[in-house]
PDBQT receptor file of N, H, CA, C and O in Angstrom, charges set to zero:
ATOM      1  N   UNK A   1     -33.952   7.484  -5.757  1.00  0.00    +0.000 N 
ATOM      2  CA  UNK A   1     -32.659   7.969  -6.229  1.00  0.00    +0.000 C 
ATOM      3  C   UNK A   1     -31.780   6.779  -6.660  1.00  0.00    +0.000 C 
ATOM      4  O   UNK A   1     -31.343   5.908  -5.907  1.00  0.00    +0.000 OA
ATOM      5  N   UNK A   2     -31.547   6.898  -8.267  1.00  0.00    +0.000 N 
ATOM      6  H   UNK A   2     -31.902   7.605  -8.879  1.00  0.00    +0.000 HD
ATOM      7  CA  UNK A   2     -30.618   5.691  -8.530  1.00  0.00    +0.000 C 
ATOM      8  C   UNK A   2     -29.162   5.695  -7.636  1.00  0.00    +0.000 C 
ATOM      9  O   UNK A   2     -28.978   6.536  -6.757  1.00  0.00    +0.000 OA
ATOM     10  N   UNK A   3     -28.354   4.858  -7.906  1.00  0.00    +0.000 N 
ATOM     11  H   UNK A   3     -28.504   4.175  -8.620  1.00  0.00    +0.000 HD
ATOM     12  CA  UNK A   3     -27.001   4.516  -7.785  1.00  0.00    +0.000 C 
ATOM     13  C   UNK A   3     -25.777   6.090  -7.418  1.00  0.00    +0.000 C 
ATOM     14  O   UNK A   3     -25.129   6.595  -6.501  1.00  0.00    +0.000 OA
ATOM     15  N   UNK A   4     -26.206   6.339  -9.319  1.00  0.00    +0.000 N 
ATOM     16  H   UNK A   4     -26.732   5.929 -10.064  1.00  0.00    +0.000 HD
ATOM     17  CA  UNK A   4     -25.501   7.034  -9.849  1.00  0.00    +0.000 C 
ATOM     18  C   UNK A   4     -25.510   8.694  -9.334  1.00  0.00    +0.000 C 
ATOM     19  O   UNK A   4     -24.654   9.572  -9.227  1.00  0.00    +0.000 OA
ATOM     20  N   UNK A   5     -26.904   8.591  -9.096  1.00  0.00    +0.000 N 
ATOM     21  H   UNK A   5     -27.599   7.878  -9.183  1.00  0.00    +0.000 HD
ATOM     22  CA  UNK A   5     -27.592  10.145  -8.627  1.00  0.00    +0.000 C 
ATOM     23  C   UNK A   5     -26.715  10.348  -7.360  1.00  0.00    +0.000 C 
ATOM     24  O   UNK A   5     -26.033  11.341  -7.107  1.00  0.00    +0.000 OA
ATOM     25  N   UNK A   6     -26.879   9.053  -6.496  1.00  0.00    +0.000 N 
ATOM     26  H   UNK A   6     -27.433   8.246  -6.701  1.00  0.00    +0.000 HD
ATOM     27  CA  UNK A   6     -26.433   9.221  -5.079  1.00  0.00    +0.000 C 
ATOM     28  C   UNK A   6     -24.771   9.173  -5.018  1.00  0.00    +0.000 C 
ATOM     29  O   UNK A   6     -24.118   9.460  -4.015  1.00  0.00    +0.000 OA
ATOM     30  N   UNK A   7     -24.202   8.733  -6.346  1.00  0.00    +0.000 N 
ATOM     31  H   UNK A   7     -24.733   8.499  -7.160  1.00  0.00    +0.000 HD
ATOM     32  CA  UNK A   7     -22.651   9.248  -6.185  1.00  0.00    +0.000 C 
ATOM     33  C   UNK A   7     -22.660  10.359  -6.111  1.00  0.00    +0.000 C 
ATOM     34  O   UNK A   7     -22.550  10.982  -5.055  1.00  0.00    +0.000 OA
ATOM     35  N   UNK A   8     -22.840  11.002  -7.593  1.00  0.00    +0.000 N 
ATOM     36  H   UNK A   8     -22.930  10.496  -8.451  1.00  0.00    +0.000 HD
ATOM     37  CA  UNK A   8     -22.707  12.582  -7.874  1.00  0.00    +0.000 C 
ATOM     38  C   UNK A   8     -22.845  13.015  -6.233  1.00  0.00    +0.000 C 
ATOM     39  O   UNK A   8     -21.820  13.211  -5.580  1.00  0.00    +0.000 OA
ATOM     40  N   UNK A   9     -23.890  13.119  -5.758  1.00  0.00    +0.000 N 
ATOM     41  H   UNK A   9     -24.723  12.960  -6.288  1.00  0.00    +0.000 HD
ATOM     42  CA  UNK A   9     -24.823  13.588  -4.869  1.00  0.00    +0.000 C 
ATOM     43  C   UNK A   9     -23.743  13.502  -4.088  1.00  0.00    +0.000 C 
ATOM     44  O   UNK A   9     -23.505  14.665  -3.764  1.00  0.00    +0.000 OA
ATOM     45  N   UNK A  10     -22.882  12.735  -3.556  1.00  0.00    +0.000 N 
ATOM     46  H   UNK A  10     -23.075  11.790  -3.820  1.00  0.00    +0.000 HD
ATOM     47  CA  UNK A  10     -22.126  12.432  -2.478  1.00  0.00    +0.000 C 
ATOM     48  C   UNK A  10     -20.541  12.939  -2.794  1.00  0.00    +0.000 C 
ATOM     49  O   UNK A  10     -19.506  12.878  -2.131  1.00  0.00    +0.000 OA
ATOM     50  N   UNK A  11     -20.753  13.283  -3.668  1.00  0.00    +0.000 N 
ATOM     51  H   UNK A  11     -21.594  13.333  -4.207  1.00  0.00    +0.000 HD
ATOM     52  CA  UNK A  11     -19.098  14.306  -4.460  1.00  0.00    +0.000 C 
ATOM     53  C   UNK A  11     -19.283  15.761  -4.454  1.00  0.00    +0.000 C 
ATOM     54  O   UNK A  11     -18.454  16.638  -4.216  1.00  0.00    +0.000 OA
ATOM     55  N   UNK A  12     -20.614  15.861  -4.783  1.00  0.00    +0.000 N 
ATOM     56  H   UNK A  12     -21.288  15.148  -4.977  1.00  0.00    +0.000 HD
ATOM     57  CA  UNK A  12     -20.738  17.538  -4.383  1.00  0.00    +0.000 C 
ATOM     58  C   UNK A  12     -20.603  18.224  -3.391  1.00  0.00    +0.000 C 
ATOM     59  O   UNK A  12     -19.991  19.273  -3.185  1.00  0.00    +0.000 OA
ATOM     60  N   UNK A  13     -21.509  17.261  -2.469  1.00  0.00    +0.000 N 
ATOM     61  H   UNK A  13     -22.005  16.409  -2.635  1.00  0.00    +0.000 HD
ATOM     62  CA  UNK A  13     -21.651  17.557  -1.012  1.00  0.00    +0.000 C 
ATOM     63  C   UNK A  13     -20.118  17.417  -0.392  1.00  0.00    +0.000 C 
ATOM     64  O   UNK A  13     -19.309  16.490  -0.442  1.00  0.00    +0.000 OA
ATOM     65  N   UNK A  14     -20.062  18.823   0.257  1.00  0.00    +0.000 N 
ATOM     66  H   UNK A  14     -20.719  19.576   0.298  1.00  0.00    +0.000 HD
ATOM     67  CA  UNK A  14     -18.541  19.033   0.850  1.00  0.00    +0.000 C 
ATOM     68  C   UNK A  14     -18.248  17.767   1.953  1.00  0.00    +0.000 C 
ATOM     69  O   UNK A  14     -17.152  17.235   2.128  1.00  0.00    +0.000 OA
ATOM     70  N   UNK A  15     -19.236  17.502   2.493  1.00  0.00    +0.000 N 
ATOM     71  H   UNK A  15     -20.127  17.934   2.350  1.00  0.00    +0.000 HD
ATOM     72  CA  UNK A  15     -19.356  16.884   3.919  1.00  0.00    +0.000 C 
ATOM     73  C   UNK A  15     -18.861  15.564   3.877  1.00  0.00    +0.000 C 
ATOM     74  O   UNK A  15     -18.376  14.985   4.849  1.00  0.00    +0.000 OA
ATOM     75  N   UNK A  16     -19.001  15.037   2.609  1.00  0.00    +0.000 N 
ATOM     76  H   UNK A  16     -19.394  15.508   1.819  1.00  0.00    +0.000 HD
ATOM     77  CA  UNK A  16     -18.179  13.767   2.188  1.00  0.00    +0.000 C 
ATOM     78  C   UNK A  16     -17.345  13.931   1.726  1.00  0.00    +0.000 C 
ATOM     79  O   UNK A  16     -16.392  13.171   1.893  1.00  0.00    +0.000 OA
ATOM     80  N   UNK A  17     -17.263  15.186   0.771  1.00  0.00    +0.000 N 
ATOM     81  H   UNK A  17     -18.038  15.804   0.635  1.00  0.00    +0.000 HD
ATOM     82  CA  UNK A  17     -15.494  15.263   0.455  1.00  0.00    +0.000 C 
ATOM     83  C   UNK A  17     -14.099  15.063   1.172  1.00  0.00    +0.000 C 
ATOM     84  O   UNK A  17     -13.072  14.759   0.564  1.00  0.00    +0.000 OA
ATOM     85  N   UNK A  18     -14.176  15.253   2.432  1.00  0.00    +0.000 N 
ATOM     86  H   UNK A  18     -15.010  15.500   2.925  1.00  0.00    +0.000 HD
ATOM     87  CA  UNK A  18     -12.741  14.848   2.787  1.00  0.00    +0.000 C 
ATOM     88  C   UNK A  18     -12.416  13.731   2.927  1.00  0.00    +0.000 C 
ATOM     89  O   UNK A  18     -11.322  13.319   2.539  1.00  0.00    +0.000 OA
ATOM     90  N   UNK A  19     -13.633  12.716   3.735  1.00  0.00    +0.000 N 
ATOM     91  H   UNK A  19     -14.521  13.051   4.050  1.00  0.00    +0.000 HD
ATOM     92  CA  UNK A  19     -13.367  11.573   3.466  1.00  0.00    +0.000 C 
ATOM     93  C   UNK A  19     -12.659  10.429   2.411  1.00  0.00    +0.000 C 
ATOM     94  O   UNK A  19     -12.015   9.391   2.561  1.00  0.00    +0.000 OA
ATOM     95  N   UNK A  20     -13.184  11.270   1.199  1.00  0.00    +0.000 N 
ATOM     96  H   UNK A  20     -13.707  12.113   1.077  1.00  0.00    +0.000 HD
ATOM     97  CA  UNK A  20     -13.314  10.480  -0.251  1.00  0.00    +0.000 C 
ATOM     98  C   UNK A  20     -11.495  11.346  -0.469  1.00  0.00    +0.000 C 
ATOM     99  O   UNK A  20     -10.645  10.736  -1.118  1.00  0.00    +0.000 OA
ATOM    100  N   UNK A  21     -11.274  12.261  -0.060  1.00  0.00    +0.000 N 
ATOM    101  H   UNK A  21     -11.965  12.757   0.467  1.00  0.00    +0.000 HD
ATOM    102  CA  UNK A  21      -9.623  13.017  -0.256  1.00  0.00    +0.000 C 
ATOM    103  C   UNK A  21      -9.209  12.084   0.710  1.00  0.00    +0.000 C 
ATOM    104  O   UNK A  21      -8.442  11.257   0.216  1.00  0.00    +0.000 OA
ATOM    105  N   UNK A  22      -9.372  11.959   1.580  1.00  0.00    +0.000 N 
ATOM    106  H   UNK A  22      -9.995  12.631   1.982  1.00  0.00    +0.000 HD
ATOM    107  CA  UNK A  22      -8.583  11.488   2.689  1.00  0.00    +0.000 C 
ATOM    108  C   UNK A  22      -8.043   9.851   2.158  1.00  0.00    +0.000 C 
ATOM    109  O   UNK A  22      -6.854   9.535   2.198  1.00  0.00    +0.000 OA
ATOM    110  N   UNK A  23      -9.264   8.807   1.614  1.00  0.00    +0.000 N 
ATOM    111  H   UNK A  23     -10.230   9.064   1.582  1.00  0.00    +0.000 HD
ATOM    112  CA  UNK A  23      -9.020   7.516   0.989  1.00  0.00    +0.000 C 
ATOM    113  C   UNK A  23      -8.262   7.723   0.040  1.00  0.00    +0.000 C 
ATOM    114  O   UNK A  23      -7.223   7.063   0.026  1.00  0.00    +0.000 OA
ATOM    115  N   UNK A  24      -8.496   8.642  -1.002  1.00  0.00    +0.000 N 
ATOM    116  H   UNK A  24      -9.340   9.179  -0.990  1.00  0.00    +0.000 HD
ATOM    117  CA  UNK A  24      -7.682   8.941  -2.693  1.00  0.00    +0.000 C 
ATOM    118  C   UNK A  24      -6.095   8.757  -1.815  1.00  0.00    +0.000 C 
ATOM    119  O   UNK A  24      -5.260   7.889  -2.072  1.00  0.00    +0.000 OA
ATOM    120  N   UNK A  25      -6.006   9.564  -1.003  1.00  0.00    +0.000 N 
ATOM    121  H   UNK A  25      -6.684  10.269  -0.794  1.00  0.00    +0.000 HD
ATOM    122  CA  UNK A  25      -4.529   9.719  -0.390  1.00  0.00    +0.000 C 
ATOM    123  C   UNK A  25      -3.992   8.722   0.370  1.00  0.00    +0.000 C 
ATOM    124  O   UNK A  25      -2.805   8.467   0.569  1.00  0.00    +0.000 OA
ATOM    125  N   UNK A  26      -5.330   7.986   0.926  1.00  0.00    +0.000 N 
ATOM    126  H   UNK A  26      -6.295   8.193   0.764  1.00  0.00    +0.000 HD
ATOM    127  CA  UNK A  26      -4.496   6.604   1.873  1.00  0.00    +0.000 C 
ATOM    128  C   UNK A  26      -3.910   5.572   0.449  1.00  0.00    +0.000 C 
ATOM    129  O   UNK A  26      -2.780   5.124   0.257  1.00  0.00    +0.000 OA
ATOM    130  N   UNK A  27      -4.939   5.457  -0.244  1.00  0.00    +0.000 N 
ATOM    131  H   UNK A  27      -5.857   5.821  -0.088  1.00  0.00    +0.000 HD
ATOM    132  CA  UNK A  27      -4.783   4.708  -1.695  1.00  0.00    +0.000 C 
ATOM    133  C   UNK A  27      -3.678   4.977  -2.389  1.00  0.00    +0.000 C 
ATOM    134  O   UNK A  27      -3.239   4.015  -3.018  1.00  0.00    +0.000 OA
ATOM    135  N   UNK A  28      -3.099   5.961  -2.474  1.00  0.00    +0.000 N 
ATOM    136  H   UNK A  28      -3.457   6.743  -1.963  1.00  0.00    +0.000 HD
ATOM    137  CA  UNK A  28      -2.084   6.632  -3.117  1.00  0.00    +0.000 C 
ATOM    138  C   UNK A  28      -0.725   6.312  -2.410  1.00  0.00    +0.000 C 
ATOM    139  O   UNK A  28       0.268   6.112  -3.110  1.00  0.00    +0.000 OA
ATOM    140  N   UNK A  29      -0.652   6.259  -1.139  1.00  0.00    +0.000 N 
ATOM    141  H   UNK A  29      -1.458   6.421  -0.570  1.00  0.00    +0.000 HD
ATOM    142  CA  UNK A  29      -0.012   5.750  -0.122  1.00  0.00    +0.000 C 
ATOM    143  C   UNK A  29       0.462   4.694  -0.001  1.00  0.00    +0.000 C 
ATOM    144  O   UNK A  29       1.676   4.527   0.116  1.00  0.00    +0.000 OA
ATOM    145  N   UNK A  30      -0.405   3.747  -0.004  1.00  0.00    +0.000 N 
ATOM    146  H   UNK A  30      -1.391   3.882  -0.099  1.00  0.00    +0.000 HD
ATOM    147  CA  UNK A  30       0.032   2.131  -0.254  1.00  0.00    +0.000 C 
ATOM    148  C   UNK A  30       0.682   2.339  -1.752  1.00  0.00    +0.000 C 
ATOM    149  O   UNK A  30       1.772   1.768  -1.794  1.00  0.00    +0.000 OA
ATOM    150  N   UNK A  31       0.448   2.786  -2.616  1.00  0.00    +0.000 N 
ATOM    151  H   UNK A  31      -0.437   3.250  -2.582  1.00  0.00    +0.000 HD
ATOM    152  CA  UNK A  31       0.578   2.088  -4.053  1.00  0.00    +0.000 C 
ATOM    153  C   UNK A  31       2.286   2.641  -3.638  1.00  0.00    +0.000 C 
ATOM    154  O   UNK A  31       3.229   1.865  -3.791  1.00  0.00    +0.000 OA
ATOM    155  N   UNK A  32       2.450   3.813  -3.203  1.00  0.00    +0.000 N 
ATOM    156  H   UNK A  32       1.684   4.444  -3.079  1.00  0.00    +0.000 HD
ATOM    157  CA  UNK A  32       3.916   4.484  -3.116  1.00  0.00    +0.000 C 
ATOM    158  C   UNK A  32       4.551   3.473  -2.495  1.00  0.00    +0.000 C 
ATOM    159  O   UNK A  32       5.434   2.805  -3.033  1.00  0.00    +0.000 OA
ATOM    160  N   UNK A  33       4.123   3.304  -1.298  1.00  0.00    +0.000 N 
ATOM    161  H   UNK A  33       3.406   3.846  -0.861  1.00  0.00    +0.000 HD
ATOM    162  CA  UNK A  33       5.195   2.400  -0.047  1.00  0.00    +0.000 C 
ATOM    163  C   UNK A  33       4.813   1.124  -0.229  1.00  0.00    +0.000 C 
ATOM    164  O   UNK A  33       5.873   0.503  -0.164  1.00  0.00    +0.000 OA
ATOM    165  N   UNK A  34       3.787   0.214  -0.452  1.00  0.00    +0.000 N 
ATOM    166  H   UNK A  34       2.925   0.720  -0.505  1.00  0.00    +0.000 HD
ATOM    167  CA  UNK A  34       3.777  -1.304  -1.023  1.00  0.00    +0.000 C 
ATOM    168  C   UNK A  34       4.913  -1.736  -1.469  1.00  0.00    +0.000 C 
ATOM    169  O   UNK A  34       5.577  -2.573  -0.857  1.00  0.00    +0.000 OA
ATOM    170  N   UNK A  35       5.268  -1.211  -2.591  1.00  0.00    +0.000 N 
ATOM    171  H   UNK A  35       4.729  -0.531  -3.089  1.00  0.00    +0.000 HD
ATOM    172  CA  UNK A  35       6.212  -2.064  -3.448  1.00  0.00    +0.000 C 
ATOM    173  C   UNK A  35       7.523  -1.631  -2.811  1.00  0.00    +0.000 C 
ATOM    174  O   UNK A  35       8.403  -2.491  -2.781  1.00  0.00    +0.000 OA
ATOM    175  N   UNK A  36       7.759  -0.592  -2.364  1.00  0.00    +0.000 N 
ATOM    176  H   UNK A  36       7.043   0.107  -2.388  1.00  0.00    +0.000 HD
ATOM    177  CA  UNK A  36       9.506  -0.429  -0.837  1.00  0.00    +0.000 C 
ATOM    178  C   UNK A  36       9.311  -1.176  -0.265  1.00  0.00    +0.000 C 
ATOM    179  O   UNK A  36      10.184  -2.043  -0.302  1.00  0.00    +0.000 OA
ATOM    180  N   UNK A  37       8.296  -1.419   0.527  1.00  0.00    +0.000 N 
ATOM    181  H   UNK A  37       7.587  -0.715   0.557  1.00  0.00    +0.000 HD
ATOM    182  CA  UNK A  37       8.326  -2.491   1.509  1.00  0.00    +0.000 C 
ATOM    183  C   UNK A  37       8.416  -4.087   1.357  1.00  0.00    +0.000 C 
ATOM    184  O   UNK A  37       8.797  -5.040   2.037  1.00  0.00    +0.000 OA
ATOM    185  N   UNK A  38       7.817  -3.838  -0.001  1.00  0.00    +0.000 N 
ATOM    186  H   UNK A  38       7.508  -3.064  -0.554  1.00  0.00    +0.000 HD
ATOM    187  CA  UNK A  38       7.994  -5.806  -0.027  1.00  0.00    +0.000 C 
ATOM    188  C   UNK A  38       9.537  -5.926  -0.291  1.00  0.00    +0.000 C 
ATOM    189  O   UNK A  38      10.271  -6.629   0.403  1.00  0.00    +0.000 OA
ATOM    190  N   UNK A  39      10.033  -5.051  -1.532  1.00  0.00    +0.000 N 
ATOM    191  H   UNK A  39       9.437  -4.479  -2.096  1.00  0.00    +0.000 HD
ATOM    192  CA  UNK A  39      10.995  -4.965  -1.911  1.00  0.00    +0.000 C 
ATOM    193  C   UNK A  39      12.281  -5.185  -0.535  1.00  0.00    +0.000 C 
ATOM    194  O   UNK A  39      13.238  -5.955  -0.444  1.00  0.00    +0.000 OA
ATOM    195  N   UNK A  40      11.746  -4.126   0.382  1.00  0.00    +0.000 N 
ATOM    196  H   UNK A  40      10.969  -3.501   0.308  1.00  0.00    +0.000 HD
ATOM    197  CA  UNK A  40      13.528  -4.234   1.444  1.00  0.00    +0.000 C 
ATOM    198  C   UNK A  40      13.029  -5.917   1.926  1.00  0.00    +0.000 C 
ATOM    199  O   UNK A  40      13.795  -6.877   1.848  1.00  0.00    +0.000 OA
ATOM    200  N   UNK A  41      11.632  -5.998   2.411  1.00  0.00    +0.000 N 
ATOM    201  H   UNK A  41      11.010  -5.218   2.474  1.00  0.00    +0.000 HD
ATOM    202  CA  UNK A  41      11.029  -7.622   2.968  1.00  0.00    +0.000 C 
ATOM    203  C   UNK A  41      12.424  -8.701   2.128  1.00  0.00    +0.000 C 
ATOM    204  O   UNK A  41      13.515  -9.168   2.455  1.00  0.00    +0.000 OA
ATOM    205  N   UNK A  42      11.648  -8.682   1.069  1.00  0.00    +0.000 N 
ATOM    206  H   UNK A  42      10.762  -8.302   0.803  1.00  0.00    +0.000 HD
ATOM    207  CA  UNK A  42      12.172  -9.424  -0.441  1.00  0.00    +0.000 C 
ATOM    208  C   UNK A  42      13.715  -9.353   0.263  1.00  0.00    +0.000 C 
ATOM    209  O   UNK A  42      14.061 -10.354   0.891  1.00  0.00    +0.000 OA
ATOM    210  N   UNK A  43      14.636  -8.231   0.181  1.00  0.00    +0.000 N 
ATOM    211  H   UNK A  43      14.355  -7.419  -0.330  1.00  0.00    +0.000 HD
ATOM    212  CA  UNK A  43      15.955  -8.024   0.090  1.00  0.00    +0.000 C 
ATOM    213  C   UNK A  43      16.527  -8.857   1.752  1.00  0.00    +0.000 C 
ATOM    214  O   UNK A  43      17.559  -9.525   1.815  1.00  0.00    +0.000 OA
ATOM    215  N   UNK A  44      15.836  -8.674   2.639  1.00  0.00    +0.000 N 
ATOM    216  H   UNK A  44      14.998  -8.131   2.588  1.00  0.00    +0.000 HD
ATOM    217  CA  UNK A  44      15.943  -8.757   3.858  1.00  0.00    +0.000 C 
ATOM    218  C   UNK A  44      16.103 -10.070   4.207  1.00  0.00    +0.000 C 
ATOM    219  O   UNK A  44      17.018 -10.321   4.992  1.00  0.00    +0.000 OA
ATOM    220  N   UNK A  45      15.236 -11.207   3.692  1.00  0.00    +0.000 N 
ATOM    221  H   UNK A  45      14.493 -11.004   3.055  1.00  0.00    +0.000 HD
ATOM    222  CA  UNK A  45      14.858 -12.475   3.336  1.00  0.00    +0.000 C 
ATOM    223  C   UNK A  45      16.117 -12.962   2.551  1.00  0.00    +0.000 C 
ATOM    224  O   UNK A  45      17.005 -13.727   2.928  1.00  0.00    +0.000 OA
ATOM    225  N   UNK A  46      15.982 -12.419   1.552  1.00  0.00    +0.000 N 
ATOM    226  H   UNK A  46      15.261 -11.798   1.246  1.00  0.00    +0.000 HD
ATOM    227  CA  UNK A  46      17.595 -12.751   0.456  1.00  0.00    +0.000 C 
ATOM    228  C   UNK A  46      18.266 -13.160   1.494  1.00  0.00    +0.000 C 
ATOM    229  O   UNK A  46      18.191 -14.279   2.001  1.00  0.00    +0.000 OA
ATOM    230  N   UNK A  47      19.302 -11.782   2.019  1.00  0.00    +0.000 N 
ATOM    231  H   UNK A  47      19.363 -10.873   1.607  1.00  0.00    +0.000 HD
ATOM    232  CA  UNK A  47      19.908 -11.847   2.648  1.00  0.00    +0.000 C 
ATOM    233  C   UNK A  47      20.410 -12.347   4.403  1.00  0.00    +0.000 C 
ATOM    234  O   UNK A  47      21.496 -12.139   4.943  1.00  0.00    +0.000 OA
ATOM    235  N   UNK A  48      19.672 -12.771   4.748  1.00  0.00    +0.000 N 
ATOM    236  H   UNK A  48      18.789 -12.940   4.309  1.00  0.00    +0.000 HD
ATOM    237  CA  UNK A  48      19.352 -14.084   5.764  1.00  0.00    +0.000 C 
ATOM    238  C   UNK A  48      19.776 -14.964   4.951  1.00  0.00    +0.000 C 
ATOM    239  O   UNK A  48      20.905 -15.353   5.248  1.00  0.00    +0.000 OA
ATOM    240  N   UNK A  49      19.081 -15.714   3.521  1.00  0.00    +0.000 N 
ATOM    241  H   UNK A  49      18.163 -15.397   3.280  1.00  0.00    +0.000 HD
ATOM    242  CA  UNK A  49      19.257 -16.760   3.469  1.00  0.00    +0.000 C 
ATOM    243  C   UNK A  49      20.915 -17.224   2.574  1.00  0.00    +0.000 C 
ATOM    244  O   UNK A  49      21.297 -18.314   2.151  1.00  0.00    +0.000 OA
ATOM    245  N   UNK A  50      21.622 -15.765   2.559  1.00  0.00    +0.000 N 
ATOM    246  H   UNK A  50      21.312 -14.879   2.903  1.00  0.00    +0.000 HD
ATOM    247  CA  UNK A  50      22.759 -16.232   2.204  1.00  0.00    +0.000 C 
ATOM    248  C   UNK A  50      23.709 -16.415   3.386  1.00  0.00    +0.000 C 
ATOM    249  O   UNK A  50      24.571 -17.278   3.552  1.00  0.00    +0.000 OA
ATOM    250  N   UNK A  51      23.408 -15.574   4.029  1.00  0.00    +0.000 N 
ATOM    251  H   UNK A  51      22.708 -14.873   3.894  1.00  0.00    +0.000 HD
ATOM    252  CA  UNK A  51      24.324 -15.490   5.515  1.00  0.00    +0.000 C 
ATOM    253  C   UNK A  51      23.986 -16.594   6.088  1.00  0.00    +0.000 C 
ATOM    254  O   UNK A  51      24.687 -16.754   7.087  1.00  0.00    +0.000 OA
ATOM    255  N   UNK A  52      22.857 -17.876   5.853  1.00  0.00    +0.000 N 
ATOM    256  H   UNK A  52      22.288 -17.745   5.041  1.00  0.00    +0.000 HD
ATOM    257  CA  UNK A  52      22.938 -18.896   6.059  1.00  0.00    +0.000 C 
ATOM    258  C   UNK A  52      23.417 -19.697   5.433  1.00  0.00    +0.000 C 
ATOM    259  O   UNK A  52      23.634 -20.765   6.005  1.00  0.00    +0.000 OA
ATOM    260  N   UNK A  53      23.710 -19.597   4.334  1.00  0.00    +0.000 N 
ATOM    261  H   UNK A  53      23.534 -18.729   3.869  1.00  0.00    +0.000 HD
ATOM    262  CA  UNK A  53      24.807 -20.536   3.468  1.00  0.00    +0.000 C 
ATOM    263  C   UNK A  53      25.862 -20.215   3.688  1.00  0.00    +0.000 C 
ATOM    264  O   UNK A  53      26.609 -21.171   3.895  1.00  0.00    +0.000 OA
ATOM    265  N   UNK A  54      26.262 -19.369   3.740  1.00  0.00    +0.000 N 
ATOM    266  H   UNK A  54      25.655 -18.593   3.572  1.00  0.00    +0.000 HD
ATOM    267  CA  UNK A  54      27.742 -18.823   4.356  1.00  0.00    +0.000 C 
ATOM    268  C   UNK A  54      28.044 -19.813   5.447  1.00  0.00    +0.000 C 
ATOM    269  O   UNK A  54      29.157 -20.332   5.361  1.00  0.00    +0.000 OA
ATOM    270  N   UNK A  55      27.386 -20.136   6.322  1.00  0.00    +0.000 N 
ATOM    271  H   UNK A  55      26.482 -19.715   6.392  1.00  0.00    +0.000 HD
ATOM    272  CA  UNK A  55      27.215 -19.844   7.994  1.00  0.00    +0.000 C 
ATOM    273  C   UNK A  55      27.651 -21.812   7.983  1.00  0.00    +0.000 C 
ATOM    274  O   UNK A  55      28.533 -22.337   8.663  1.00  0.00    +0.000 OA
ATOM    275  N   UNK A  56      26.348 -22.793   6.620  1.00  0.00    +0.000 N 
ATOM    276  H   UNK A  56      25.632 -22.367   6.067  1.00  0.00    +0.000 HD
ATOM    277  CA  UNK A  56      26.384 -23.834   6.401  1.00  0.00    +0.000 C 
ATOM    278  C   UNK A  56      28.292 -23.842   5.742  1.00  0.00    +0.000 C 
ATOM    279  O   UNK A  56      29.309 -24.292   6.269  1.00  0.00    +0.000 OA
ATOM    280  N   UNK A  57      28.109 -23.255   4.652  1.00  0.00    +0.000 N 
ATOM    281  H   UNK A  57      27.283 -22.889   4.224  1.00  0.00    +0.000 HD
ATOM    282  CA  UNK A  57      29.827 -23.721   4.341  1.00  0.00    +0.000 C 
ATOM    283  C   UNK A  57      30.984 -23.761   4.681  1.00  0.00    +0.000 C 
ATOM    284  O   UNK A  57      31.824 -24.485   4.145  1.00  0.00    +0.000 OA
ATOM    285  N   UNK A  58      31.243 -22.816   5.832  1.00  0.00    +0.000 N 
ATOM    286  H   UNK A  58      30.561 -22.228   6.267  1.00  0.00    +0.000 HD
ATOM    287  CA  UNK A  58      31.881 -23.033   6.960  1.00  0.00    +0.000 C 
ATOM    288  C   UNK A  58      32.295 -24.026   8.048  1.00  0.00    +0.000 C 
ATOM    289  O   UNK A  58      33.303 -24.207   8.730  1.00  0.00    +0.000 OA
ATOM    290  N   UNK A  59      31.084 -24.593   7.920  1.00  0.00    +0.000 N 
ATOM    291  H   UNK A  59      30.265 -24.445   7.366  1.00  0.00    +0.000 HD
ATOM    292  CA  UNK A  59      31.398 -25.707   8.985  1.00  0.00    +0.000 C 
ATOM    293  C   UNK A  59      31.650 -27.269   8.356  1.00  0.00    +0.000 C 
ATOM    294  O   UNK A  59      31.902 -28.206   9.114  1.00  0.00    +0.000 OA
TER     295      UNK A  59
């Protein structure tokens, strides 16, 4: 059985299907929340490093 046979083969068959739903959806997941999360990270970071300049010009 080539490669290809044994995909098909493994998409038909119900018994692997949820698995292969279950990844599509973890996959789908990251791509949604990845980029929020770096983003508030990103924003979070910013903002530390001004409240440390603040913190420097003060004194």
């Amino acid at each position: 059985m080539n490669l290809s046979g044994r995909f098909i083969h493994s998409v038909i068959y119900p018994r692997h299907h949820r698995a292969v739903s279950a990844f599509l959806f973890f996959l789908s997941f990251l791509c949604a929340v990845f980029p929020a999360a770096s983003f508030l990270l990103f924003d979070f970071v910013f903002s530390n490093n001004e409240k440390k300049k603040e913190r420097e010009r003060e004194r």
